[in-house]
C-alpha positions as CSV (number, residue, x, y, z in Angstrom):
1,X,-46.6,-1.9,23.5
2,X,-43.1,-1.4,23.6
3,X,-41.3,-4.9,25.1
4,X,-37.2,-3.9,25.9
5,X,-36.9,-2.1,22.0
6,X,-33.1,-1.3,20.9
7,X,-33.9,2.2,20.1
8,X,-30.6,3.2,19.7
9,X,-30.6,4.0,15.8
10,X,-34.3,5.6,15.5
11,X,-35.5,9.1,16.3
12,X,-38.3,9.4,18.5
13,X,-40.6,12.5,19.7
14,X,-41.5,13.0,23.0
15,X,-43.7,15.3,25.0
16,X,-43.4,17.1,28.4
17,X,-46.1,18.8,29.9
18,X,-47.9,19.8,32.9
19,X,-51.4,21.7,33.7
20,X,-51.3,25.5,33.7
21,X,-52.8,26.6,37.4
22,X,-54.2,23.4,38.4
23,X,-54.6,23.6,41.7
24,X,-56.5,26.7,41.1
25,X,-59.7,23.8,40.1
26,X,-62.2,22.6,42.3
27,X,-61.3,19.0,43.9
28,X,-64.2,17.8,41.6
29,X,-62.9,19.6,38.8
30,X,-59.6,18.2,39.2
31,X,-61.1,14.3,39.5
32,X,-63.1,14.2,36.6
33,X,-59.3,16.0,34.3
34,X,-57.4,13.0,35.9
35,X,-60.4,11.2,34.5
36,X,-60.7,12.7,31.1
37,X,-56.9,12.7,30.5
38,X,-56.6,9.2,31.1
39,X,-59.2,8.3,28.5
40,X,-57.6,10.6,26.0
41,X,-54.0,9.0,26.3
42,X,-56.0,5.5,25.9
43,X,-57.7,7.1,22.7
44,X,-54.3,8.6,21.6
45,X,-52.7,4.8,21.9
46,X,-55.3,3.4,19.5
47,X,-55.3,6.2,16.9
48,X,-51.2,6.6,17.4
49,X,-49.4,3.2,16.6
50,X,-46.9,3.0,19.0
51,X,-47.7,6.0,21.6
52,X,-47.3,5.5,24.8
53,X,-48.5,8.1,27.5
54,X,-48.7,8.4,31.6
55,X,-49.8,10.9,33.4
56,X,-47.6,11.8,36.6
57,X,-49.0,13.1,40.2
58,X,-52.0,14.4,38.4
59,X,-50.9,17.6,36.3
60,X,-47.8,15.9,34.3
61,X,-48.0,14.2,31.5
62,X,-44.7,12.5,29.4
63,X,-45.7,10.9,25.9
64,X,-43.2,9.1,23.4
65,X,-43.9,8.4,19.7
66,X,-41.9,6.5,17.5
67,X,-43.2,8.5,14.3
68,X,-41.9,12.6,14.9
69,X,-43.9,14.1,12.1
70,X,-47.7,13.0,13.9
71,X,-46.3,14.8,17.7
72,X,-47.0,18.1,16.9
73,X,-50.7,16.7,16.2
74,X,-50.7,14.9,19.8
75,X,-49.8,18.2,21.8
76,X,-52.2,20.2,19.3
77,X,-54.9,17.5,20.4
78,X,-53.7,17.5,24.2
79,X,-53.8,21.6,24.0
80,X,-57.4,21.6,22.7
81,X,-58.7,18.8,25.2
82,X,-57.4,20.8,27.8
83,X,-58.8,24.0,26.7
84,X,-62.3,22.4,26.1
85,X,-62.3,21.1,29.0
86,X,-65.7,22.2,31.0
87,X,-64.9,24.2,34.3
88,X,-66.7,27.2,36.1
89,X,-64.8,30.1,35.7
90,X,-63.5,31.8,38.4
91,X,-60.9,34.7,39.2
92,X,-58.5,32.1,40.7
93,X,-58.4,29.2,37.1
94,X,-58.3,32.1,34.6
95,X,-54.3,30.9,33.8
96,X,-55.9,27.8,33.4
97,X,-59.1,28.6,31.0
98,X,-56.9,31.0,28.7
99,X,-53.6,28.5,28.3
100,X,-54.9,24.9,29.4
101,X,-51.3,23.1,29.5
102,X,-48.0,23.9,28.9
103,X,-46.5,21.5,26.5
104,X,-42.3,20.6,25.3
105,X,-42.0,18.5,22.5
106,X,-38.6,16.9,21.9
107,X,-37.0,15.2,19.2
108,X,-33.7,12.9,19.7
109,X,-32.9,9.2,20.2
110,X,-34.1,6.9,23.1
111,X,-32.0,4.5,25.0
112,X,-35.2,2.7,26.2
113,X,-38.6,2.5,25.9
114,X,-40.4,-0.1,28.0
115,X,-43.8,0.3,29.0
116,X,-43.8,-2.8,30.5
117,X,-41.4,-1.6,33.4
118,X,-42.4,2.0,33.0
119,X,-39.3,3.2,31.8
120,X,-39.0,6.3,29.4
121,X,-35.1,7.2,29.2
122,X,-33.5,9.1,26.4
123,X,-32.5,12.4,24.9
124,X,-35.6,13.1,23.4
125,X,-37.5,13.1,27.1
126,X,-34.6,14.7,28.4
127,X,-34.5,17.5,25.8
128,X,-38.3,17.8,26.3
129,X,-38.1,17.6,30.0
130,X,-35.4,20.7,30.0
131,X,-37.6,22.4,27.2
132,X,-40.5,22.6,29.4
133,X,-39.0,24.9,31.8
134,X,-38.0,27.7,29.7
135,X,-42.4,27.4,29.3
136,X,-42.5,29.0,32.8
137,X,-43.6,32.2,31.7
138,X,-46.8,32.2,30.2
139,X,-45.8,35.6,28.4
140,X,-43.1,33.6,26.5
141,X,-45.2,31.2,25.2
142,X,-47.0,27.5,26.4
143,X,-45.7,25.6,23.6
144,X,-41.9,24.6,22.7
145,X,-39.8,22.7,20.0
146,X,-36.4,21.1,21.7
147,X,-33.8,19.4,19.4
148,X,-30.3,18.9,19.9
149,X,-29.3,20.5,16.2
150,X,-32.1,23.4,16.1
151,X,-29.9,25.0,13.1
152,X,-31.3,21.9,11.2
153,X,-35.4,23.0,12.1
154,X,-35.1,26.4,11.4
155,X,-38.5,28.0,11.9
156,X,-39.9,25.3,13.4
157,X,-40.2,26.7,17.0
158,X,-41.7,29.8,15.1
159,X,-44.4,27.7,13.2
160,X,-45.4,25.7,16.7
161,X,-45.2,29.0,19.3
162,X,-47.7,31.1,16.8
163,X,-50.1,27.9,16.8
164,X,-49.9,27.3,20.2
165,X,-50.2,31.5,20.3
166,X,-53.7,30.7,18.4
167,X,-54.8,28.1,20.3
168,X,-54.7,30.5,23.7
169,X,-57.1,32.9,22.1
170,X,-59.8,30.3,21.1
171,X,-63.0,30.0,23.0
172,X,-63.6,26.6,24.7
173,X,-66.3,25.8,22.0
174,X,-63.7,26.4,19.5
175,X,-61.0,24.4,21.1
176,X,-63.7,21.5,21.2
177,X,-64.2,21.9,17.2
178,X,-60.7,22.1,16.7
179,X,-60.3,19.0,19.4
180,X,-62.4,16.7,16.9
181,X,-61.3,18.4,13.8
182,X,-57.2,17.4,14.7
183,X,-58.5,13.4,15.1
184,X,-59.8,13.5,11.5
185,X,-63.5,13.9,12.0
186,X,-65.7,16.0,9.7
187,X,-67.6,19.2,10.1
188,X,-70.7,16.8,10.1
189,X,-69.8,14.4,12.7
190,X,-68.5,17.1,14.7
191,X,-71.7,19.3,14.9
192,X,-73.9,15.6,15.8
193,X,-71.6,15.1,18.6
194,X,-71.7,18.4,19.9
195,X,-75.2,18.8,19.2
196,X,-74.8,21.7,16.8
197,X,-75.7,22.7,13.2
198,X,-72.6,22.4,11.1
199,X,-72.9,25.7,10.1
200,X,-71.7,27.0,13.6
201,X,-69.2,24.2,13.8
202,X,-67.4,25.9,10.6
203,X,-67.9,29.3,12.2
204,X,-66.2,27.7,14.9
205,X,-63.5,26.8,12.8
206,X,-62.6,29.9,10.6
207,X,-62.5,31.8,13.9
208,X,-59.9,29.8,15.6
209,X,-57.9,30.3,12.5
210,X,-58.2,26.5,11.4
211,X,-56.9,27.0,8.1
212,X,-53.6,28.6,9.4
213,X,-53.2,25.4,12.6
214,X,-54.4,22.8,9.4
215,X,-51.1,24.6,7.3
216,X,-48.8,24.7,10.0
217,X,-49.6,20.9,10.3
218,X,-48.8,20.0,7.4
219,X,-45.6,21.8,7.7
220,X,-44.6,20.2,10.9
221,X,-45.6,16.7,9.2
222,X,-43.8,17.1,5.8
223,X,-40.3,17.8,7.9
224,X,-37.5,15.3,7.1
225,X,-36.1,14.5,10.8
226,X,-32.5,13.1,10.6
227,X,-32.6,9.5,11.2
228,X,-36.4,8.9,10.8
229,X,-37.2,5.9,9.7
């Protein structure tokens, strides 16, 4: 928990991001997301140290992280919750089945971060915040990189739109494998509970192109962000 933290000389990563289509669910449907997210961002705070993440009227979520090489692993895991997320489909939530969330990540310093009082303020929420709406267009991608000196993470938005660009063509089966396989679990833990052989669980896998999201997170993770502590 963050208690009034001068965060004036670190670099934090933020997230922006709201539900593709989500009034396009069933009112049920729509309960039991609220639901699911909220455990998720409880699960993200204990696996995270130092994440902190709300959702807002429903379909928004804003998420800061003190650490900006493990972010691009929270949307990744927020993209493939979403995705795997169990709903009928329909003509009407077929945005929502393909592309699941649309998600701005920013990186920049904080003036505060105080959970306490709910208060979030910063350039990095503001640069995600901005970054989410060029996200309106499906077409143009669901996932962005913001920073203030972009010269500096060249080919970074590159590496995180054709992930995200992955990620849209998986199955909801392989978004679930891909769910458990970005919190660190194994291809035997994941097929026990999903209640699968592990044999599908790595056909799973080599079909949503793991190997290529598992490289471009270790790319993201290996960057030197100026600042970081």
């Amino acid at each position: 928990m963050f208690v009034g933290m001068n965060t004036d000389n670190h670099i934090y990563a933020s997230i922006s991001a709201d539900i593709v289509a989500s009034t396009s669910l069933s009112v049920n449907e729509t309960i039991r997301l609220k639901r699911a997210i909220e455990e998720l961002l409880g699960l993200l705070e204990k696996e995270f140290p130092g994440f902190w993440g709300r959702l807002v009227k429903g379909d928004y979520l804003e998420c800061i992280l003190p650490e900006p090489r493990k972010i691009f692993r929270i949307a990744l895991i927020l993209k493939t919750f979403i995705k795997a997320f169990d709903v009928s489909l329909t003509k009407y939530n077929q945005q929502f089945v393909t592309f699941g969330i649309r998600i701005a990540i920013g990186i920049g310093v904080m003036r505060i971060v105080e959970k306490a009082e709910g208060i979030m303020d910063g350039k990095a929420i503001y640069l995600s915040g901005r970054g989410l709406e060029k996200t309106n267009s499906t077409a143009k991608g669901t996932m962005i990189f913001c920073a203030d000196n972009m010269e500096a993470y060249q080919g970074v938005n590159t590496v995180v739109l054709l992930t995200d660009a992955l990620i849209n063509d998986a199955t909801r089966r392989q978004c679930n494998v891909l769910y458990y396989k970005l919190l660190g679990m194994n291809e035997s833990d994941i097929a026990s509970r999903m209640g699968i052989r592990q044999p599908a669980v790595s056909q799973h896998s080599k079909s949503a192109k793991w190997y290529c999201i598992e490289e471009a997170l270790r790319y993201f993770e290996n960057l030197k962000f100026e600042g970081y502590e």
